[in-house]
mmCIF file of the C-alpha atoms, coordinates in Angstrom:
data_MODEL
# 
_entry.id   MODEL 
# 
loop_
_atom_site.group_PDB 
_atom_site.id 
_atom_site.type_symbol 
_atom_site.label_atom_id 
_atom_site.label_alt_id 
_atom_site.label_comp_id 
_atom_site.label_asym_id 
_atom_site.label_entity_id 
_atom_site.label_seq_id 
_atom_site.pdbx_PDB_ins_code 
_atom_site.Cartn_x 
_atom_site.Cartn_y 
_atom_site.Cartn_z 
_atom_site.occupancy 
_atom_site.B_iso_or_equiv 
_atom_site.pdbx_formal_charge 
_atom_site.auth_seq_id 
_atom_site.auth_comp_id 
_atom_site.auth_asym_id 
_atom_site.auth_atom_id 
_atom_site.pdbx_PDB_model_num 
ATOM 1   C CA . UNK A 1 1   ? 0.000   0.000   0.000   1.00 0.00 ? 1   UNK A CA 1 
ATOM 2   C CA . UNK A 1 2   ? 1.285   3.574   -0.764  1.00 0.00 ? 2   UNK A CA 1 
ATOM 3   C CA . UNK A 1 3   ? 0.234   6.214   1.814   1.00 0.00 ? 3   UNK A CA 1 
ATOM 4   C CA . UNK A 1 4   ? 0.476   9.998   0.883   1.00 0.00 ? 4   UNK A CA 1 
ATOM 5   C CA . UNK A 1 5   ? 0.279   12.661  3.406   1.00 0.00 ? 5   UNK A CA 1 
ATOM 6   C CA . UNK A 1 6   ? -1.770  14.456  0.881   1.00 0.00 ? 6   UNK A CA 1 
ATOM 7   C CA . UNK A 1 7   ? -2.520  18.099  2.166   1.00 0.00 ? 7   UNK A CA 1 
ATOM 8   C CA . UNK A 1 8   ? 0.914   19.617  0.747   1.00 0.00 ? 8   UNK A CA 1 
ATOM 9   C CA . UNK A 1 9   ? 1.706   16.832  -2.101  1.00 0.00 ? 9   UNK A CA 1 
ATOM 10  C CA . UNK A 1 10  ? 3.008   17.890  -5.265  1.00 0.00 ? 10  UNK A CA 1 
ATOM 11  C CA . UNK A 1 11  ? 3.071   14.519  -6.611  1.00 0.00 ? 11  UNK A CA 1 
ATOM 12  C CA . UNK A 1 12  ? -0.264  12.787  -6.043  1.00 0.00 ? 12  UNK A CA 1 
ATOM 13  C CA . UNK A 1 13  ? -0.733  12.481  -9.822  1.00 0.00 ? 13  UNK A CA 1 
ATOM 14  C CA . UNK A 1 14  ? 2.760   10.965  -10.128 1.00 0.00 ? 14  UNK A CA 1 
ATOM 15  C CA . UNK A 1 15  ? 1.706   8.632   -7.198  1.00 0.00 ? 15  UNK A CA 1 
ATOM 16  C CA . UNK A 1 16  ? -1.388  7.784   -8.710  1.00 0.00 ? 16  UNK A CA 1 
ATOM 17  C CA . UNK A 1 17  ? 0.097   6.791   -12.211 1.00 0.00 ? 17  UNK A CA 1 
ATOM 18  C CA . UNK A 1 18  ? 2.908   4.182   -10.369 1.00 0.00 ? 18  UNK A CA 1 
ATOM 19  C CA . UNK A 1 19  ? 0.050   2.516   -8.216  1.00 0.00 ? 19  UNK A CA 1 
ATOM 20  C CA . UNK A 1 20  ? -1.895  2.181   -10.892 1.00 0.00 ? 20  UNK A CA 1 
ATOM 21  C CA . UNK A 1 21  ? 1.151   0.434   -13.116 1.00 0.00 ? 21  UNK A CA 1 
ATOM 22  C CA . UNK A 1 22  ? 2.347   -1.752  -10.239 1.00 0.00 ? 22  UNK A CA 1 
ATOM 23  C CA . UNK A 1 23  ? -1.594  -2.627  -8.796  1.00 0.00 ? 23  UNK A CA 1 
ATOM 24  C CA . UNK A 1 24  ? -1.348  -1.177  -5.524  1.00 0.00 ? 24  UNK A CA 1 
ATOM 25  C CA . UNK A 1 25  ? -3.656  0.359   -3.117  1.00 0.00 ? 25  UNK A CA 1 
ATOM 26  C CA . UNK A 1 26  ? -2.978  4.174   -2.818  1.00 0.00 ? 26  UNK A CA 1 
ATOM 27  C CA . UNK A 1 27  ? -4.019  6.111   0.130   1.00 0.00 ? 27  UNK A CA 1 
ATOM 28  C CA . UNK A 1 28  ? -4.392  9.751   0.121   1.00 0.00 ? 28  UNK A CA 1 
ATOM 29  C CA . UNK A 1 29  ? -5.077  11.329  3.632   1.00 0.00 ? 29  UNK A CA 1 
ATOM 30  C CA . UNK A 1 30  ? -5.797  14.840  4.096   1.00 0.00 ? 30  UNK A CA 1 
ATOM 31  C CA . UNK A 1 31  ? -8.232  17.158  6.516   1.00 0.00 ? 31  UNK A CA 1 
ATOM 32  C CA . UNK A 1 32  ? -9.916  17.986  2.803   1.00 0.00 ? 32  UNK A CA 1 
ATOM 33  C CA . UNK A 1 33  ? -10.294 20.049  -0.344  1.00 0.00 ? 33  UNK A CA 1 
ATOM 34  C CA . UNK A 1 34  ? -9.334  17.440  -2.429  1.00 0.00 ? 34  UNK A CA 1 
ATOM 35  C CA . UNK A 1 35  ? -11.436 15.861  -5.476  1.00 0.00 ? 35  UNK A CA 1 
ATOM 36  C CA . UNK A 1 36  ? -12.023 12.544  -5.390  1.00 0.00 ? 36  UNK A CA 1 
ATOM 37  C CA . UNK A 1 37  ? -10.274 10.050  -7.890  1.00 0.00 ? 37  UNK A CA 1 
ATOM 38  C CA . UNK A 1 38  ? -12.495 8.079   -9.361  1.00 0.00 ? 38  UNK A CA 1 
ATOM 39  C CA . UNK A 1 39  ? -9.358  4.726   -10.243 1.00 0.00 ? 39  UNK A CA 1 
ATOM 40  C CA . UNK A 1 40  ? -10.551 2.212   -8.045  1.00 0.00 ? 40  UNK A CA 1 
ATOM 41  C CA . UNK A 1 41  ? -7.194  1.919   -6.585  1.00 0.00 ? 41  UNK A CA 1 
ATOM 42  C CA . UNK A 1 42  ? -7.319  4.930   -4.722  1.00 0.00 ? 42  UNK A CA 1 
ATOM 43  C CA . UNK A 1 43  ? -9.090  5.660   -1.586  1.00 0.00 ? 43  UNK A CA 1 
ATOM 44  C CA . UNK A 1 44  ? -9.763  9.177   -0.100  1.00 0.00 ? 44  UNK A CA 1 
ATOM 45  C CA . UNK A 1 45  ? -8.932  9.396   3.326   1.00 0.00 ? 45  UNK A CA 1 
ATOM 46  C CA . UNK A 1 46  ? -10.691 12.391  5.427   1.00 0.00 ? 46  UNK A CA 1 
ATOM 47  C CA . UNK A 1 47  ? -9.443  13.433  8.938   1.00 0.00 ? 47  UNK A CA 1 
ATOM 48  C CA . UNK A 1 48  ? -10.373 16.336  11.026  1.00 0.00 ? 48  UNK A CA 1 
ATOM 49  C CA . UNK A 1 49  ? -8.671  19.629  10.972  1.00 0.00 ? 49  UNK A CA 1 
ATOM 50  C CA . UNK A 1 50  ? -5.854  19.961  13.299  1.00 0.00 ? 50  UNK A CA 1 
ATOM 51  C CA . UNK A 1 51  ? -2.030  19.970  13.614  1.00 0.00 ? 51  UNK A CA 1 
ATOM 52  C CA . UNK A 1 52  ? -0.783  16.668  12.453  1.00 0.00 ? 52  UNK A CA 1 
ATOM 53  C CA . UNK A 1 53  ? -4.054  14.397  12.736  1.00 0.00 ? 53  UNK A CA 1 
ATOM 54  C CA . UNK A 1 54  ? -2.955  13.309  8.897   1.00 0.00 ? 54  UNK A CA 1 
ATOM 55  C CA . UNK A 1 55  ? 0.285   12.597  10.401  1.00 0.00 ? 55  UNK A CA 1 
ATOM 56  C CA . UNK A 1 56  ? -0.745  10.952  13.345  1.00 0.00 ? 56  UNK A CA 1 
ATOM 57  C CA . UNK A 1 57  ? -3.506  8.710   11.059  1.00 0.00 ? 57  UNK A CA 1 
ATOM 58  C CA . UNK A 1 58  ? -0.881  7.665   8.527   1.00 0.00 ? 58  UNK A CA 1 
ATOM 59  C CA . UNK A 1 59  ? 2.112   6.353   11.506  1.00 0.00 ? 59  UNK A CA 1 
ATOM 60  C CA . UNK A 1 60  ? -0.548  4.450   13.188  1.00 0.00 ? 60  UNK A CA 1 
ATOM 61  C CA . UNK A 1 61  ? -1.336  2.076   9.988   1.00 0.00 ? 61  UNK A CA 1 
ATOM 62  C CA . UNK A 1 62  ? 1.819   2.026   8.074   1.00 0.00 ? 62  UNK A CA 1 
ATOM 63  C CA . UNK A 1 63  ? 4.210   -0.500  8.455   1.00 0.00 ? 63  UNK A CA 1 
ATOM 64  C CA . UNK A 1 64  ? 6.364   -3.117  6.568   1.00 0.00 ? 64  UNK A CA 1 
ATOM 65  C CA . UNK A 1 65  ? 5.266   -3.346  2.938   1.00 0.00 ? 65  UNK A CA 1 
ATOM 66  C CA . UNK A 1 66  ? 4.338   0.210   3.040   1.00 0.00 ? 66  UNK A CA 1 
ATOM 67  C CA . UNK A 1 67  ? 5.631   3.560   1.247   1.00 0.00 ? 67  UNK A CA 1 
ATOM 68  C CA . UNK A 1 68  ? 4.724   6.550   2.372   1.00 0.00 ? 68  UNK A CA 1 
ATOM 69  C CA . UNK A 1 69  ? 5.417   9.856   0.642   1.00 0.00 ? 69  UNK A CA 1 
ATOM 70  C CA . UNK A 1 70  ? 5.538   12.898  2.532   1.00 0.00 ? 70  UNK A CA 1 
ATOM 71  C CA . UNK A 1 71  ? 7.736   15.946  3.556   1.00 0.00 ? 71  UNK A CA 1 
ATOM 72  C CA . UNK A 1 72  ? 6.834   16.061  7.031   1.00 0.00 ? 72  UNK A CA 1 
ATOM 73  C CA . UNK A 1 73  ? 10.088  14.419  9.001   1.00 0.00 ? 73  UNK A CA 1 
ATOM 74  C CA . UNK A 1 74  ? 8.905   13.595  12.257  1.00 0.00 ? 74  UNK A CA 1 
ATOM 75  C CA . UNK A 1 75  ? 6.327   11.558  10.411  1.00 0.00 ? 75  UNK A CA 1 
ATOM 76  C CA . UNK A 1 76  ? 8.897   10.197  8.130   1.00 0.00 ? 76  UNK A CA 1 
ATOM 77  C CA . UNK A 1 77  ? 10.673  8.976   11.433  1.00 0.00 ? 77  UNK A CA 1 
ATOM 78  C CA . UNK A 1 78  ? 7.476   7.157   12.692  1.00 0.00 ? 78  UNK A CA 1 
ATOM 79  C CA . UNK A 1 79  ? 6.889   5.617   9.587   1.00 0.00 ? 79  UNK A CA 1 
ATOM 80  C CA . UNK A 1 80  ? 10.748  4.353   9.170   1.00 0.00 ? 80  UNK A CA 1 
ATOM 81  C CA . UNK A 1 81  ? 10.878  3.088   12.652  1.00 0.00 ? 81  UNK A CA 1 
ATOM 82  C CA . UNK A 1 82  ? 7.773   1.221   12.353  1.00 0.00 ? 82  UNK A CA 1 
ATOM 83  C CA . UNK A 1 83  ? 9.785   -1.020  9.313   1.00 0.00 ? 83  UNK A CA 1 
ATOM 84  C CA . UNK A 1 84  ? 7.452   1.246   6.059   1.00 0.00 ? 84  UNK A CA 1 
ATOM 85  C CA . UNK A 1 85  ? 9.591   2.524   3.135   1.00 0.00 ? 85  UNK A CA 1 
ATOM 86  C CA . UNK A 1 86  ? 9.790   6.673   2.617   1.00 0.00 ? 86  UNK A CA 1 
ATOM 87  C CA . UNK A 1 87  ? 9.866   8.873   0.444   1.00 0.00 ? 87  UNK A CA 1 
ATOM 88  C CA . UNK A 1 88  ? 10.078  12.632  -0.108  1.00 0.00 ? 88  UNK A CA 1 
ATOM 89  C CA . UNK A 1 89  ? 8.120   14.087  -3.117  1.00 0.00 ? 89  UNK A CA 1 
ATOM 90  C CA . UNK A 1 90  ? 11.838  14.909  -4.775  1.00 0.00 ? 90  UNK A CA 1 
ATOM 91  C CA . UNK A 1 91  ? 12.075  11.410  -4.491  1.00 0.00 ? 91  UNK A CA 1 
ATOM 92  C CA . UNK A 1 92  ? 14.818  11.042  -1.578  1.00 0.00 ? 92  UNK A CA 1 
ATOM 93  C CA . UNK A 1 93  ? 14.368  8.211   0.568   1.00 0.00 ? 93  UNK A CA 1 
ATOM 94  C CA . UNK A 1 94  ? 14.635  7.938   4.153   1.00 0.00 ? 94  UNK A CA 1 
ATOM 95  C CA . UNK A 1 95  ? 15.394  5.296   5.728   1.00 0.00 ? 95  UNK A CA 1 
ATOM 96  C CA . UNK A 1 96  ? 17.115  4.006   8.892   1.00 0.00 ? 96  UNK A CA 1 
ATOM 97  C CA . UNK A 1 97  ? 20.924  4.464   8.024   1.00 0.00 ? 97  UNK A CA 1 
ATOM 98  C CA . UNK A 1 98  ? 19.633  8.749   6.759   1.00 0.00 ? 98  UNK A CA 1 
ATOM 99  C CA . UNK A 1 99  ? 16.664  9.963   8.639   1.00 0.00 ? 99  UNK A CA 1 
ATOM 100 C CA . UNK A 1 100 ? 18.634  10.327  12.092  1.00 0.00 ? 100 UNK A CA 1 
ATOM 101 C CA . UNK A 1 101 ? 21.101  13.182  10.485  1.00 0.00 ? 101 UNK A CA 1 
ATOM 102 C CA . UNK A 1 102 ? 17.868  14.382  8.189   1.00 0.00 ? 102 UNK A CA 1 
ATOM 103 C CA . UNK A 1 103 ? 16.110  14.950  11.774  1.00 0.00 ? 103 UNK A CA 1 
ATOM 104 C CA . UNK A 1 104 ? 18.841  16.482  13.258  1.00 0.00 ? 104 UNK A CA 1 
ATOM 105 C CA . UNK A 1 105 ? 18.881  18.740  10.175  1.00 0.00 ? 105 UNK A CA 1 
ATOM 106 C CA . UNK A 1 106 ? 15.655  19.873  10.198  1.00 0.00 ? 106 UNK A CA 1 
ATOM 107 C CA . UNK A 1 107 ? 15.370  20.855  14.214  1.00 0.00 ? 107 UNK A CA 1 
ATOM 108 C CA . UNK A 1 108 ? 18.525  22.560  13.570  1.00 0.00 ? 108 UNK A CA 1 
ATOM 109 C CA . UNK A 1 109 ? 17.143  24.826  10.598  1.00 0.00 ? 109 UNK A CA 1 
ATOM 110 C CA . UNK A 1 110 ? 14.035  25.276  12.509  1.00 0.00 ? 110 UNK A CA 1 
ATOM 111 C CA . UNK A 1 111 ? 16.097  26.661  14.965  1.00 0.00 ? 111 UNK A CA 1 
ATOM 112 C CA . UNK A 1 112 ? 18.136  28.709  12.680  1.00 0.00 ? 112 UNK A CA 1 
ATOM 113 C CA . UNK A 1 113 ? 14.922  30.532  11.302  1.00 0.00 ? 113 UNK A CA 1 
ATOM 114 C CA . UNK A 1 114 ? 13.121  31.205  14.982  1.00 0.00 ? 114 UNK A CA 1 
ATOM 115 C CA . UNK A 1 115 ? 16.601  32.795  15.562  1.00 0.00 ? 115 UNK A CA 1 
ATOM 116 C CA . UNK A 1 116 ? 16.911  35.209  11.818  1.00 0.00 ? 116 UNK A CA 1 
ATOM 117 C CA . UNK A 1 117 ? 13.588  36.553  11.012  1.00 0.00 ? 117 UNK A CA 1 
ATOM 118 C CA . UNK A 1 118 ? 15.108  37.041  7.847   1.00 0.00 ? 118 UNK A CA 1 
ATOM 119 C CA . UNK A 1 119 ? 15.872  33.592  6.990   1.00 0.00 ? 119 UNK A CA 1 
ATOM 120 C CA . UNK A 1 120 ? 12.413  32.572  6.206   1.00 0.00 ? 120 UNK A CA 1 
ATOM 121 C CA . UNK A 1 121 ? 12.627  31.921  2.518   1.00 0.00 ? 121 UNK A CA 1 
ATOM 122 C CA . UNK A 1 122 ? 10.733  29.129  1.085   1.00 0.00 ? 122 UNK A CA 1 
ATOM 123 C CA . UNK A 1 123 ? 12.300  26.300  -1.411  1.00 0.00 ? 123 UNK A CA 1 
ATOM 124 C CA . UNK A 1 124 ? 13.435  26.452  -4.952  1.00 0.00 ? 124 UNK A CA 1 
ATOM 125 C CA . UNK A 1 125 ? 9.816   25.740  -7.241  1.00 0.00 ? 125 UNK A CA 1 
ATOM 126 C CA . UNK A 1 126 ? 9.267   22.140  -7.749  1.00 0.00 ? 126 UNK A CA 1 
ATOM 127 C CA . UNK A 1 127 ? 10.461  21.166  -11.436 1.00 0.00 ? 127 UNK A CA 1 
ATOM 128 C CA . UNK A 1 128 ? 9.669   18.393  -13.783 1.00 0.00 ? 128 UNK A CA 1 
ATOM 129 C CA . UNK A 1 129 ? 12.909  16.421  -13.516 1.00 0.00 ? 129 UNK A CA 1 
ATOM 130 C CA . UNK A 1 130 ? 11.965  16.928  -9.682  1.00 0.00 ? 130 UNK A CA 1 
ATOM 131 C CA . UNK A 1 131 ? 8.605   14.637  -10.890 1.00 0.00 ? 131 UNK A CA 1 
ATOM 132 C CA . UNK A 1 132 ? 10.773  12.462  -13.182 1.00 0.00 ? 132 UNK A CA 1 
ATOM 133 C CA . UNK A 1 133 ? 12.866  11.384  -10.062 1.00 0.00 ? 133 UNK A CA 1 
ATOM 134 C CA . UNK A 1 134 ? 9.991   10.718  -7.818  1.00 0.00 ? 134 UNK A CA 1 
ATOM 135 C CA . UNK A 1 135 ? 8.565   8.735   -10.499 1.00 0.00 ? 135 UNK A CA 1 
ATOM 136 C CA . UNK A 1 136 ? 11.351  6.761   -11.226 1.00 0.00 ? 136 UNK A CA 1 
ATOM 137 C CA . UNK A 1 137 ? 12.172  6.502   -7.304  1.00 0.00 ? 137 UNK A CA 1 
ATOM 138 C CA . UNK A 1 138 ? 8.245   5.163   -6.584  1.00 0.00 ? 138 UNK A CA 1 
ATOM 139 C CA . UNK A 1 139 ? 8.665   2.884   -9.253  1.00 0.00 ? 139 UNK A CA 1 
ATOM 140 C CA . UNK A 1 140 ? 11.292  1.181   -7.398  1.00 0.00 ? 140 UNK A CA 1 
ATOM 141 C CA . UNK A 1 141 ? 10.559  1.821   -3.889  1.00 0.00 ? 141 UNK A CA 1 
ATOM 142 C CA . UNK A 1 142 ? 7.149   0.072   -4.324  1.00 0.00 ? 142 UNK A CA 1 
ATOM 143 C CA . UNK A 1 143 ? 8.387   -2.800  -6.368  1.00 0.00 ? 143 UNK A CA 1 
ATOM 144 C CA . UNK A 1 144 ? 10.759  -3.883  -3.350  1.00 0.00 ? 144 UNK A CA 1 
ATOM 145 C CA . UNK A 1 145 ? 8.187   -3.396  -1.011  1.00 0.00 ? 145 UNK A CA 1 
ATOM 146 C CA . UNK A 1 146 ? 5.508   -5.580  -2.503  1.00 0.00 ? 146 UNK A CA 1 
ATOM 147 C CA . UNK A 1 147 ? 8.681   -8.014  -2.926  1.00 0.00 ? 147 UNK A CA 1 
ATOM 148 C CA . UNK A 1 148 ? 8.728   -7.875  0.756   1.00 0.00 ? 148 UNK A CA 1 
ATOM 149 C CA . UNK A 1 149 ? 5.320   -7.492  1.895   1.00 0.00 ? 149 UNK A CA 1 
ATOM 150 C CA . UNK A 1 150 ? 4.946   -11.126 -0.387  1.00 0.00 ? 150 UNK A CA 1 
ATOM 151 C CA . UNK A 1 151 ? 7.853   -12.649 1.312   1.00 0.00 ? 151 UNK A CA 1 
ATOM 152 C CA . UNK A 1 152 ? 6.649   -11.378 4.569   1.00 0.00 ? 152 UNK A CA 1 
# 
C-alpha cells in the first residue's frame, strides 16, 4: 500500500500513475479540499482539521510493505521506525541508516529561522525532472516493497 500525506503533495498524480502500473492500493489522507479520484485503486482518506491528525492517522497504519510519501520528518521517522519505506516528493528516501542526520537537520534549521527573522525563505519551485525522479524513485521503492510485503 502507498500512503500519501496528501494536504501539501506535489506529486499525487505521479503517485497515482505508479500505483496504478504496479496494482497497488494508494491512500491519500488529508483534513480535505481534495477531489475525489475516481481509479478504483485509490481511496480518499478524510481526517479532522488539526495539527498533524494526517500525520498521526498515517504512523498508526503504516508498516512493513508500506511507502509513504511525505515531507513532514517527524512523520517520516514514525513511519521508518515502524519497518514502512519513505519517500520525499523529490524522491529522496529515508530510511534508517539517513533519517537520524535528516532529523537532526531539520530541528537545527528550525532553529536557525526562529533565531533570523530574515531567513524565512521558502524552497526552490518544484520542477519536472523533480517529478521524473519521484517517479522513477516510486517505481522502485514500491516494487521492493511488494517483494517484501509477499515474502513477509
Amino acid at each position: 500500500m502507498i500512503w500519501v500525506d496528501a494536504d501539501a503533495c506535489p506529486v499525487k498524480a505521479e503517485a497515482e500513475r505508479v500505483a496504478t502500473r504496479l496494482g497497488v492500493k494508494l491512500m491519500l489522507v488529508s483534513n480535505g479540499g481534495l477531489r475525489p479520484s475516481p481509479n478504483p485503486l485509490v481511496e480518499m482518506i478524510y481526517v479532522d482539521q488539526g495539527p498533524d491528525v494526517a500525520d498521526m492517522y498515517i504512523a498508526e497504519r503504516a508498516g512493513r510493505g508500506d511507502v509513504v510519501i511525505t515531507n513532514d520528518i517527524p512523520l517520516a521517522a514514525k513511519c521508518v521506525e515502524a519497518g514502512a519505506r519513505v519517500l520525499r516528493p523529490d524522491g529522496e528516501a529515508l530510511n534508517p541508516s539517513n533519517i537520524g542526520n535528516v532529523l537532526a537537520t531539520r530541528d537545527l534549521m528550525a532553529d536557525l529561522r526562529s533565531a533570523d527573522p530574515f531567513r524565512q525563505g521558502g524552497g526552490k519551485p518544484f520542477s519536472k525532472a523533480d517529478r521524473a525522479r519521484f517517479s522513477d524513485a516510486l517505481d522502485r521503492v514500491a516494487r521492493a516493497a511488494i517483494k517484501e510485503a509477499g515474502n513477509g
